[in-house]
ROSE-4610 file (N, C-alpha, C; in Angstrom, 1 decimal, always signed):
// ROSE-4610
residu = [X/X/X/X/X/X/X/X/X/X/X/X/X/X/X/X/X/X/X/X/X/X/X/X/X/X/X/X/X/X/X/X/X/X/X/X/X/X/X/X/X/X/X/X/X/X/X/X/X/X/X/X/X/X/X/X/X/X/X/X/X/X/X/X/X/X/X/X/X/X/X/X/X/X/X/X/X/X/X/X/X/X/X/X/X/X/X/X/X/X/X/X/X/X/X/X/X/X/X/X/X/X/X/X/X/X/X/X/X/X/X/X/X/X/X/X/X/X/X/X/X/X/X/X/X/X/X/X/X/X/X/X/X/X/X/X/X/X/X/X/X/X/X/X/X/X/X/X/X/X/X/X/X/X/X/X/X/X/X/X/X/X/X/X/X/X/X/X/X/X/X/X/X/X/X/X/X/X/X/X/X/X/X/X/X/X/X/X/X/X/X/X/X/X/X/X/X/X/X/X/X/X/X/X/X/X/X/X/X/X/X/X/X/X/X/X/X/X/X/X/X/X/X/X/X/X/X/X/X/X/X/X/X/X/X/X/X/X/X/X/X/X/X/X/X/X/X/X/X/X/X/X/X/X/X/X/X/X/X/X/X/X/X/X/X/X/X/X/X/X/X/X/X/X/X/X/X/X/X/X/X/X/X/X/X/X/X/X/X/X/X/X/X/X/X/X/X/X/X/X/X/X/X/X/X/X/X/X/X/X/X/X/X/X/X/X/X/X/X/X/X/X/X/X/X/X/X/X/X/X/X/X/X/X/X/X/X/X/X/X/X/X/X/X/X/X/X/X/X/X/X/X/X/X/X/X/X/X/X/X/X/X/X/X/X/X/X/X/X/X/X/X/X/X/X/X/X/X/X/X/X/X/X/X/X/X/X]
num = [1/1/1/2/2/2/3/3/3/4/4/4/5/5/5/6/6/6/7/7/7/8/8/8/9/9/9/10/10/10/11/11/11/12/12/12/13/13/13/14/14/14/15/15/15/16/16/16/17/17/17/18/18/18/19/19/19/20/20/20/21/21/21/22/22/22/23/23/23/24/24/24/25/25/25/26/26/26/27/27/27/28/28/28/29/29/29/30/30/30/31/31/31/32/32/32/33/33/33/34/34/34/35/35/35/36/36/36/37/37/37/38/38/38/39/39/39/40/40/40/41/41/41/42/42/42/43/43/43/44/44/44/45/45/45/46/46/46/47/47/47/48/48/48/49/49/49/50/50/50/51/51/51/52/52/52/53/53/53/54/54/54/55/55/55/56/56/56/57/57/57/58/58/58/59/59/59/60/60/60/61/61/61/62/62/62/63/63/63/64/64/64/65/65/65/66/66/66/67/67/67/68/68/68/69/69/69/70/70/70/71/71/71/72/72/72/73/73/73/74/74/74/75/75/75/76/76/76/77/77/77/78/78/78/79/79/79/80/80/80/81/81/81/82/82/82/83/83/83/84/84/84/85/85/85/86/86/86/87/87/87/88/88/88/89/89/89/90/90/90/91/91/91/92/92/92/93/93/93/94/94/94/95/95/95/96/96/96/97/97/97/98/98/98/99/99/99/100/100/100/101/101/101/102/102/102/103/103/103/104/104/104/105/105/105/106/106/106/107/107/107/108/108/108/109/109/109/110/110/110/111/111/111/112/112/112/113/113/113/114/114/114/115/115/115/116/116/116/117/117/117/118/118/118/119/119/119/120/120/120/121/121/121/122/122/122/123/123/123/124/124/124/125/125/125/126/126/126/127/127/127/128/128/128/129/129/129]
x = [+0.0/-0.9/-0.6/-0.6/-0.3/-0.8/-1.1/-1.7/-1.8/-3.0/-3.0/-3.0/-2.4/-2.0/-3.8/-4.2/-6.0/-5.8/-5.6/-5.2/-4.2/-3.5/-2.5/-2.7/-3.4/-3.7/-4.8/-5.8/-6.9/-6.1/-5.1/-4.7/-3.9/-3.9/-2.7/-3.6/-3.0/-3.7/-4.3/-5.2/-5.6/-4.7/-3.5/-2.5/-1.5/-1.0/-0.1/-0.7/-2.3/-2.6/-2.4/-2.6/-2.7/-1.6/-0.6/+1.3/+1.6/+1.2/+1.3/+1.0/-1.0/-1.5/-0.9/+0.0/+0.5/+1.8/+2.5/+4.1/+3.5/+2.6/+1.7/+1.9/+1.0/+0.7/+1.8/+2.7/+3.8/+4.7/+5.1/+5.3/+4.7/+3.7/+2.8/+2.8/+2.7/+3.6/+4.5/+5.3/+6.8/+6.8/+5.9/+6.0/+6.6/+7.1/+7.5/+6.6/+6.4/+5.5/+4.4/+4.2/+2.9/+3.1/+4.2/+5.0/+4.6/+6.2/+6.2/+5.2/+4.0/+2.6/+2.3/+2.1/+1.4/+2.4/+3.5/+4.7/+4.3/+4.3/+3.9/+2.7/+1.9/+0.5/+0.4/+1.4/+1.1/+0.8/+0.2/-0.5/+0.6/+0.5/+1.3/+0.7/+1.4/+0.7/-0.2/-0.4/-1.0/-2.7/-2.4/-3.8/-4.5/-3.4/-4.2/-4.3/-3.9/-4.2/-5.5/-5.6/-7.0/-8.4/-7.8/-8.6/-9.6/-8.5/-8.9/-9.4/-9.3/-9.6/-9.0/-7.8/-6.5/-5.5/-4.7/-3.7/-2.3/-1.7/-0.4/+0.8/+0.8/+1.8/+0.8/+0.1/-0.8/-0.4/-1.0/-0.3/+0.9/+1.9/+3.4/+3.9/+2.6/+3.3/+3.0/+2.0/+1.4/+3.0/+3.0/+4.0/+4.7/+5.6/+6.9/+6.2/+5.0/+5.3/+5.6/+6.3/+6.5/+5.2/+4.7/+3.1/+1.9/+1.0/-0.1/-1.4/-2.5/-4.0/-4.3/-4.9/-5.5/-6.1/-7.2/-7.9/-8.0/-6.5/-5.8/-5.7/-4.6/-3.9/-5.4/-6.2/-7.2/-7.6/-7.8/-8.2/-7.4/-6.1/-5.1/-4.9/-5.8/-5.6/-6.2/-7.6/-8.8/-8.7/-7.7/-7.8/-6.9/-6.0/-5.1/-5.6/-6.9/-7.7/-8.2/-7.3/-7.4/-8.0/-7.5/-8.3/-8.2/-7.5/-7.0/-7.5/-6.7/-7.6/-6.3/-6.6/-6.1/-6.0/-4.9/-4.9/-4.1/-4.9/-3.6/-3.0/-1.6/-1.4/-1.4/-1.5/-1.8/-0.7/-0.9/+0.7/-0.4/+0.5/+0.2/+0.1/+0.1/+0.3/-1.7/-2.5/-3.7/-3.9/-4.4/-4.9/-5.9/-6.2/-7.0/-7.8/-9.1/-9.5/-9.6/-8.9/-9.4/-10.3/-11.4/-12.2/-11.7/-12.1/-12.0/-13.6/-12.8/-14.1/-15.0/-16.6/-17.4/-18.2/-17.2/-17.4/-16.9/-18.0/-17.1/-16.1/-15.1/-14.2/-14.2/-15.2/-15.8/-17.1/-17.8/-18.7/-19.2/-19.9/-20.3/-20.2/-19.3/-19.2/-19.9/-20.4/-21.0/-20.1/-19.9/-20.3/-19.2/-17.9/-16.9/-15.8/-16.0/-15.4/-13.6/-13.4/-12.3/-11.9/-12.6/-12.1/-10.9/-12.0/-11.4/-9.7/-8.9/-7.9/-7.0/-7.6/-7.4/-7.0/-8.0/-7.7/-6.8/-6.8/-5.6/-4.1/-4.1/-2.4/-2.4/-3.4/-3.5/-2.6/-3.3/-3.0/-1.6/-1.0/-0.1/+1.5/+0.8/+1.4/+1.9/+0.9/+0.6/+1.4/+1.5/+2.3/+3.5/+4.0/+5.6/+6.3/+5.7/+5.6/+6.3]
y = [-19.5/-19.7/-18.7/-19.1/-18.2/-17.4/-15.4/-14.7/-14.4/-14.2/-14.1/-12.2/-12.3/-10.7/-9.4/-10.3/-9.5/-8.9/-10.2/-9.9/-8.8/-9.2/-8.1/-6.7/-6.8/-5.5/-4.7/-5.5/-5.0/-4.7/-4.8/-4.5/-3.1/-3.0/-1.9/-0.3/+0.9/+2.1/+2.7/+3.1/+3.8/+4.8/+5.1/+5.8/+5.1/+4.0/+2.9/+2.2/+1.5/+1.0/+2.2/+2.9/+4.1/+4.4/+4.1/+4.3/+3.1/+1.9/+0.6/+0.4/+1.0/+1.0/+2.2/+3.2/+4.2/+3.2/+3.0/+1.8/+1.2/+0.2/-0.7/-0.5/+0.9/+1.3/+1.8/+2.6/+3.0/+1.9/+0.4/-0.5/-0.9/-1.1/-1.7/-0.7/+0.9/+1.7/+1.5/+1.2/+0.9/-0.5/-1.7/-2.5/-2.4/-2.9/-2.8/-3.5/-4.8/-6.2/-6.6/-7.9/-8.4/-9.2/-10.2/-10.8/-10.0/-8.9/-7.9/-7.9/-7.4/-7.2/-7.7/-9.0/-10.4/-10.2/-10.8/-10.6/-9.6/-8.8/-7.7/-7.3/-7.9/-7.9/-9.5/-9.9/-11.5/-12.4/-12.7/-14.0/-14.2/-16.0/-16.9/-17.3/-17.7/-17.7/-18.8/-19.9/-20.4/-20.3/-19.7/-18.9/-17.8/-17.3/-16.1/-17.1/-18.0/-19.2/-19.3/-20.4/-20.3/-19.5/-18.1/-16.7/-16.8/-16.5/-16.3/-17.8/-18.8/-19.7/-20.5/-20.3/-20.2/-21.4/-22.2/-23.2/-22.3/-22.5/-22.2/-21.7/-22.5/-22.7/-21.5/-21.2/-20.0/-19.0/-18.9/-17.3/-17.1/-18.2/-17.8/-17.7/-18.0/-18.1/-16.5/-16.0/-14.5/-13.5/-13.8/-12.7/-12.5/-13.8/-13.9/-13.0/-12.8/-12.0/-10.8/-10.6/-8.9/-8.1/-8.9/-8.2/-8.8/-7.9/-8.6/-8.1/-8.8/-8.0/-7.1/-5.8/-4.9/-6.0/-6.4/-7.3/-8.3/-8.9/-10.0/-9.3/-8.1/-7.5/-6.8/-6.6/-5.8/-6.8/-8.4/-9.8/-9.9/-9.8/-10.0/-9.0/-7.7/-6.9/-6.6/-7.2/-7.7/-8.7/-9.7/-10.9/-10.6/-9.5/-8.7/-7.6/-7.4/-6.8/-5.3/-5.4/-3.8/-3.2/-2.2/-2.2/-1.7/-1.7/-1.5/-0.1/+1.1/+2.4/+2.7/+3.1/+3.5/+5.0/+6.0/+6.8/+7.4/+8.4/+8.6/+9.7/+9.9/+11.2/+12.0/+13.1/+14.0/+14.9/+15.8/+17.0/+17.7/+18.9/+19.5/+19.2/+17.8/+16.8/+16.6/+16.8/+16.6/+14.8/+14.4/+12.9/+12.3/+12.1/+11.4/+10.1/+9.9/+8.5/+7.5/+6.5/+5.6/+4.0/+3.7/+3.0/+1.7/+0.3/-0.9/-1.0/-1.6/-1.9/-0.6/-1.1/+0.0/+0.9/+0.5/+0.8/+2.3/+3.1/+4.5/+4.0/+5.2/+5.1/+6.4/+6.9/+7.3/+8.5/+9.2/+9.7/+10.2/+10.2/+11.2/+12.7/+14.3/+15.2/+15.9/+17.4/+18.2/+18.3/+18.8/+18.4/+19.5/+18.8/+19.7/+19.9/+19.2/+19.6/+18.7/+17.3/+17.0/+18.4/+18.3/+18.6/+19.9/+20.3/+22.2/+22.1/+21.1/+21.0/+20.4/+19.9/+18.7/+19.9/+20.7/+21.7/+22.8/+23.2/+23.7/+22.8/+22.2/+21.4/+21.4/+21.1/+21.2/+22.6/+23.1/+25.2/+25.1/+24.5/+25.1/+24.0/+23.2/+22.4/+22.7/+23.2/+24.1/+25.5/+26.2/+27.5/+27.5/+26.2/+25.9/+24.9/+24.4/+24.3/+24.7]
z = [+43.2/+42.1/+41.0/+39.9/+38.8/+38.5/+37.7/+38.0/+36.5/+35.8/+34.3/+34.6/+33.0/+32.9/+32.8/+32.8/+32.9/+34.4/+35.3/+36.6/+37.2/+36.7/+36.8/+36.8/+35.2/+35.2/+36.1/+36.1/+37.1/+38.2/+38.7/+40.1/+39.6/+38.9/+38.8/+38.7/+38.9/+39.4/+37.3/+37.4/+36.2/+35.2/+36.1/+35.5/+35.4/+36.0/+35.0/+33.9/+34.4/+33.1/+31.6/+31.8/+30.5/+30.3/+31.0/+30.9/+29.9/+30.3/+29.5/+28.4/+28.2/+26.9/+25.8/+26.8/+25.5/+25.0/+25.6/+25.2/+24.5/+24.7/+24.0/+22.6/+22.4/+21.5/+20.5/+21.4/+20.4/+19.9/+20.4/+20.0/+19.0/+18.7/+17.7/+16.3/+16.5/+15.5/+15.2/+15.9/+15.0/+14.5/+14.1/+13.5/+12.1/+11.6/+9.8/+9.1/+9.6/+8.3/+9.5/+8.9/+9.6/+10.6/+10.2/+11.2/+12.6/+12.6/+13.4/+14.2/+13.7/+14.0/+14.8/+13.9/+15.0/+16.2/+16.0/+17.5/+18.3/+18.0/+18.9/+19.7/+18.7/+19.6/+20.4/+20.4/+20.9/+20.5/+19.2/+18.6/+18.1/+18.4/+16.9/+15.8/+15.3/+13.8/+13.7/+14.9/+15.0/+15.3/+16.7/+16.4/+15.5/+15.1/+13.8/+12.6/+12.4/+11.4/+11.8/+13.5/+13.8/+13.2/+14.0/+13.9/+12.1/+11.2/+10.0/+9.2/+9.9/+9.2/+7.8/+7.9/+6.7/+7.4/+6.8/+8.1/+8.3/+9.3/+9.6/+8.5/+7.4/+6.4/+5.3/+5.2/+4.4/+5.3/+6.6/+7.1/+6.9/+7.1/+7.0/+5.4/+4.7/+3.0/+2.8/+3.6/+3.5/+4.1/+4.9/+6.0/+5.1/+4.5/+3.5/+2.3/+1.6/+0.8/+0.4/-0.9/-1.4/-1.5/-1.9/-2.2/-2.2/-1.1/-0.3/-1.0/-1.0/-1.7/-0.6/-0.6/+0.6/+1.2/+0.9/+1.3/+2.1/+1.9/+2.4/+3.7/+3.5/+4.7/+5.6/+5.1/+6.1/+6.9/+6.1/+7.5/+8.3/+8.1/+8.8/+10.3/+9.7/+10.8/+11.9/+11.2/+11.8/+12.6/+12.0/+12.9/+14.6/+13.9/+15.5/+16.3/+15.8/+16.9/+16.5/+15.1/+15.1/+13.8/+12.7/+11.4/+10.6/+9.0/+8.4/+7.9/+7.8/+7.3/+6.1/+4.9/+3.6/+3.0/+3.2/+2.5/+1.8/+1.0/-0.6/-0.3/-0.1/+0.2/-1.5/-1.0/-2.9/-2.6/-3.9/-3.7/-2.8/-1.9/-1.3/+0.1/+0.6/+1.5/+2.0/+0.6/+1.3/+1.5/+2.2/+2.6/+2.5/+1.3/+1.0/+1.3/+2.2/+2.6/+1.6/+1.6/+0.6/+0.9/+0.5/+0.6/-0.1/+0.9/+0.1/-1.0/-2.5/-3.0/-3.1/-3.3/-3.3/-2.2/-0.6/+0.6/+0.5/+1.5/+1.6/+2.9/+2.6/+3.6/+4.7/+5.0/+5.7/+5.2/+6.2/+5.6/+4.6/+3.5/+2.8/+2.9/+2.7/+2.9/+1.9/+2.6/+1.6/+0.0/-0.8/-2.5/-2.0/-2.7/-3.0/-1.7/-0.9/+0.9/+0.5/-0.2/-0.5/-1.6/-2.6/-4.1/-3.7/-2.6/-2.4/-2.1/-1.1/-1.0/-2.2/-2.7/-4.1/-4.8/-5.3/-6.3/-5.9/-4.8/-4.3/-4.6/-4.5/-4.4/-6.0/-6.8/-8.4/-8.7/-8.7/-8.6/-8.0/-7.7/-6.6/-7.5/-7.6/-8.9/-9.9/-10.8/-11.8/-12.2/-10.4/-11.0/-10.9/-10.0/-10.2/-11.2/-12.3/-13.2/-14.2]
């Protein structure tokens, strides 16, 4: 009788499963596009068509593009399980969270907690100049 991979894994010891989910994982980092993506996490384009509610020939007109809406690409990431996060890197290598739309992109910080790195890399800009 055939053994689905859920199965599988439940049988396996807590320190291979976490052996697997790190590969897992580092596979799915080295994706390049969306394609990739999907491939990698397993869905065809058929069901992530499903998933998002869009037909087959729309996901694949998406993949093929040069240039995707955030928007577009954050459904898309959602529809593979996982979740699109945005940031700007600045001089000085500070990283900035960037928010879809009028959504924060993460918590509200005390008054000045970004700027302070921000204005540093400014300054630092500035005197090599």
């Amino acid at each position: 009788m055939p053994v689905t991979l859920t199965e599988m894994m439940e049988g396996l010891s807590p320190r291979r499963r976490a052996k697997i989910d790190r590969e897992a994982a580092r596979i799915i980092a080295e994706s390049r596009n969306l394609a990739e993506l999907r491939k990698t996490v397993g869905m065809t384009q058929k069901a992530l068509a499903d998933q998002l509610a869009i037909t087959q020939a729309s996901l694949s007109e998406i993949e093929s593009r040069e240039d995707t809406k955030i928007s577009t690409l954050a459904r898309m990431v959602e529809g593979l399980g996982g979740r699109l996060r945005l940031y700007a890197e600045m001089p000085g290598g500070v990283q900035v969270p960037l928010a879809l739309g009028s959504k924060r992109a993460v918590p509200k910080r005390k008054s000045g907690a970004l700027d302070r790195p921000m204005a540093k890399a400014r300054r630092a800009r500035t005197r090599s100049s």
